[in-house]
N, C-alpha and C positions, 0 to 999 in steps of 0.2 A: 201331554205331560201329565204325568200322577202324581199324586201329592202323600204321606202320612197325614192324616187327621186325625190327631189324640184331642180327647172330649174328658177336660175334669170338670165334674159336677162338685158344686160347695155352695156354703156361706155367702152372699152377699157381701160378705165383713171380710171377706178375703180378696174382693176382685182387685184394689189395687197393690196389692204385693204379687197377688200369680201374674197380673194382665203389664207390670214391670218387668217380671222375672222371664216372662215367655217371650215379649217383646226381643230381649236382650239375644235368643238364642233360637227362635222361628224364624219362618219365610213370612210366616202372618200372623195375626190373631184377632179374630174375633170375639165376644162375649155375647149370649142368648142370656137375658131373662126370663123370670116367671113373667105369664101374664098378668098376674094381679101386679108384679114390681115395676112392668112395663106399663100398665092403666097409673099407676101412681105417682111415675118419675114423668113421665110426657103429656105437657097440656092438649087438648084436642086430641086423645089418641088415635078414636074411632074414625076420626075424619082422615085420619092419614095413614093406617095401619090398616087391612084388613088378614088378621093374622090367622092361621090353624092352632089350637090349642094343643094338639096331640102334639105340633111337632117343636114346641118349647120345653124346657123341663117344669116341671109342677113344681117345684118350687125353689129358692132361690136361683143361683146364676148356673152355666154352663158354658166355661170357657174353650176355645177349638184352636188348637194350635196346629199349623200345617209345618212341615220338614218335605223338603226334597226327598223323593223318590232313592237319590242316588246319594243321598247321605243316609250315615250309620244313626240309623235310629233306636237301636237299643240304646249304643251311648247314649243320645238326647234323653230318652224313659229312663234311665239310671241318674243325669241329672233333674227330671223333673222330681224323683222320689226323693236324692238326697236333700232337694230344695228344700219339699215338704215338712222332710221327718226334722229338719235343724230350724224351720222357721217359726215364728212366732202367733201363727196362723189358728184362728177358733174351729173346733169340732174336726180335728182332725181324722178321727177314727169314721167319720161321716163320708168323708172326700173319696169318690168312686172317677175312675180312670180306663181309659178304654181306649182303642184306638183301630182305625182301619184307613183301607186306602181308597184313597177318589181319583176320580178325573178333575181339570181344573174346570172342565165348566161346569161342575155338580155346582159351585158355590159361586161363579160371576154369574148364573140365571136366577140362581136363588132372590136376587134382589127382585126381581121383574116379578114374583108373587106377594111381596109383601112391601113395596114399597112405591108410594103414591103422590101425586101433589099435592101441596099445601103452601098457604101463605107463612113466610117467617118473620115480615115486618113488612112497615106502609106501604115501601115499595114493592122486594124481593119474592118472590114465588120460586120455589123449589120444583121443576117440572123434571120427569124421568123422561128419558128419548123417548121411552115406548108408550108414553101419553102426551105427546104432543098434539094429536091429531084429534085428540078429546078435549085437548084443556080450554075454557071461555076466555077471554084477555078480558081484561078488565081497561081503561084507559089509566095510564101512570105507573101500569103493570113493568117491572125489570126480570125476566126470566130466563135463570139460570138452567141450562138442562142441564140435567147430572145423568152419568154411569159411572155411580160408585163403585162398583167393585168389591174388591176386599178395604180398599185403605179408607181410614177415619174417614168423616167429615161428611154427611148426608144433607146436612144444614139443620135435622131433627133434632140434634144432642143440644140443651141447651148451651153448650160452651160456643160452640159453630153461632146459633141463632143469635147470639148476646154479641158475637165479635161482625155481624154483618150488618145488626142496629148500628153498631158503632162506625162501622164503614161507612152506613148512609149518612151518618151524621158528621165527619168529618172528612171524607176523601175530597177532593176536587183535584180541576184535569189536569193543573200544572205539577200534581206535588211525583215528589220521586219516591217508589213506594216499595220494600223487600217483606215477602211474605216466607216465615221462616218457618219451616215443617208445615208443608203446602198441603200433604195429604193428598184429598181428591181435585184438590186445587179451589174448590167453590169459594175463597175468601178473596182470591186470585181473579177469580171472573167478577166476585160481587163490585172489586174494584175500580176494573172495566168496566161494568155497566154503569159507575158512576161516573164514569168521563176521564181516569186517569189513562197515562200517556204513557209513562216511563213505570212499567210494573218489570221486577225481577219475584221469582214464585222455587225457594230451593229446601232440597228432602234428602235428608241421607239416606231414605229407603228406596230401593230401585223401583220398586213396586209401584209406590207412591209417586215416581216420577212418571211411569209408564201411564197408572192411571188415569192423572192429572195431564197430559199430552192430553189423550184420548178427550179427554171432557174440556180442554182449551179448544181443539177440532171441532170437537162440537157446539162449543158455543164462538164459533168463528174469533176468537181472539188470539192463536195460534203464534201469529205474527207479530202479537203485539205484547207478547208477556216469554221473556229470558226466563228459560226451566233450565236450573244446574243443578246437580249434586252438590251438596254441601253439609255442612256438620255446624249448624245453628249461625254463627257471625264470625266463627274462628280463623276463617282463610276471608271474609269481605274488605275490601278495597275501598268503599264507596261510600259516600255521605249520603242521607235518606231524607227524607219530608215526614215518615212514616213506617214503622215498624209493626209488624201485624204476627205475631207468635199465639196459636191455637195449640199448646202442648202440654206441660206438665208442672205443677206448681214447683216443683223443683229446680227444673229445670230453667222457667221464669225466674229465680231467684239468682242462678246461676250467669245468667247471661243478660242481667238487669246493667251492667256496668258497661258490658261492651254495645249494648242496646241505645247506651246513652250517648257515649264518642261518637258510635255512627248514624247519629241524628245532626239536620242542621239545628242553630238555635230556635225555639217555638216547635221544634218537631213533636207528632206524637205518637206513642208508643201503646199497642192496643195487644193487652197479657190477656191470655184464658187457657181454660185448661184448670182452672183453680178450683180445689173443695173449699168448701169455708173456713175450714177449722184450719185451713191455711193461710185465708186472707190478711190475718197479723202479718206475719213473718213476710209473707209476701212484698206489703206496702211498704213494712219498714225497711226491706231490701232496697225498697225502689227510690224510696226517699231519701237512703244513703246515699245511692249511686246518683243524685240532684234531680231525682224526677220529681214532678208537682203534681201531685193525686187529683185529677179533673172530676172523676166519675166514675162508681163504683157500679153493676149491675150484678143482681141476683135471681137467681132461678135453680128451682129443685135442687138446691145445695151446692152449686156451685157461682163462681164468681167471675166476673170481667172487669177488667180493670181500664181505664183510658187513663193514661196520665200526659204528663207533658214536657218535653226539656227546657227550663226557664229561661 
């Protein structure tokens, strides 16, 4: 299969309006940083990155939106420019756009040169299939192998890393537990490896379903974690122990209410995906809808929230 891959280059100060906008109307998206934006947003970078310089852009971000082959991609390039030209977007006249066609494995190999293992807490170790065979265990070691692919969730973004401390910290085997926009699924497996029994893991992106299979296969949990389509809690049936949402501060704010019915009482509810400048608004969604704010974590500007149903 071919893929379109249009590449706009811009602002940093732009990524989360294009990486919403492209979301909405791609097969994928990716974002590339500079490498100095990359050394400054990830702790330990060197230990886990061993990147090419040439083939980042120099400087700020490089977003890559993929379209089917078999869709009309001028239309989509006629939408990305009306976006541009109507939105409220810095250095406009900056913003360079291009695009060509790939194979899909140009960008599922892509990961296996730049992406490595590292610890992301006491427990959890981040291991790729294709270092397995190199990696040392350590004793009390839980490891997660991942093939990311295209979809989120590496366990490297601090939102991931901040939401898998909090896994260790509260999962146990009895609780019943829905992970909502699974992604690559890693917060799915980090769950399992805590001893949980009853995991449901649902994405309304096909991709991310495909993905997340793949990497439940490979960390032998397959069997033991329900992968559905779904569209955040809106069609869920089910009372939970535990709600685990790695997405969008918006979208947290959004589905803070229905996060709360389908908790039992003392359930908890583990938000990210959060910038700071949102953490207000966020908490005071959440406190409306009767959650009780447990524990707040912070990293490179973004937020995780633990809270609780009273």
């Amino acid at each position: 299969m071919k893929w379109h891959e249009v590449s706009i280059s811009t602002d940093k100060a732009n990524e989360d309006q294009l990486s919403f906008f492209l979301g909405e109307i791609a097969g994928g998206v990716s974002v590339e940083h500079s490498l100095a934006l990359l050394k400054a947003d990830i702790k330990d970078f060197d230990d886990k990155y061993r990147l090419d310089a040439s083939s980042l852009p120099a400087s700020g971000i490089r977003l890559l939106a993929y379209f089917d082959e078999s869709g009309n991609i001028e239309e989509r390039m006629a939408q990305i420019t009306a976006f541009i030209d109507s939105s409220s977007l810095k250095n406009k006249d900056d913003i360079k756009i291009s695009r060509q066609i790939i194979d899909e494995t140009d960008w599922e190999n892509e990961w296996k040169k730049y992406f490595h293992s590292f610890r992301v807490s006491d427990k959890f170790v981040i291991v790729p299939s294709w270092e397995m065979d190199d990696y040392e265990f350590s004793p009390g070691d839980s490891l997660i192998k991942l093939d990311p692919g295209m979809a989120f969730g590496t366990g490297d973004h601090p939102t991931t890393a901040m939401c898998l401390k909090f896994i260790e910290q509260v999962v146990k085997p009895e609780d019943k537990i829905i992970d909502v926009g699974t992604g690559s699924g890693i917060l799915s497996i980090g769950a399992h490896l805590m001893g949980a029994q009853q995991l449901k893991a649902t994405d309304i992106d096909e991709l991310s379903i495909r993905v997340a299979m793949e990497n439940f296969v490979l960390n032998h949990c397959a069997d033991d974690i329900l992968l559905e389509t779904g569209d955040l809690l809106k069609s869920e049936g089910d009372q939970h122990d535990i709600i685990i949402a790695n997405i969008l501060a918006h979208i947290i704010e959004d589905m803070a209410a229905d996060a709360f019915s389908h908790l039992n009482p003392g359930g908890s509810f583990i938000a990210s995906g959060i910038i700071v400048k949102k953490k207000d608004a966020v908490i005071r969604r959440m406190e409306n809808a009767g959650f009780t704010i447990i524990e707040v974590m912070e990293d490179s500007g973004w937020i995780s929230i633990l809270a609780q149903k009273a």
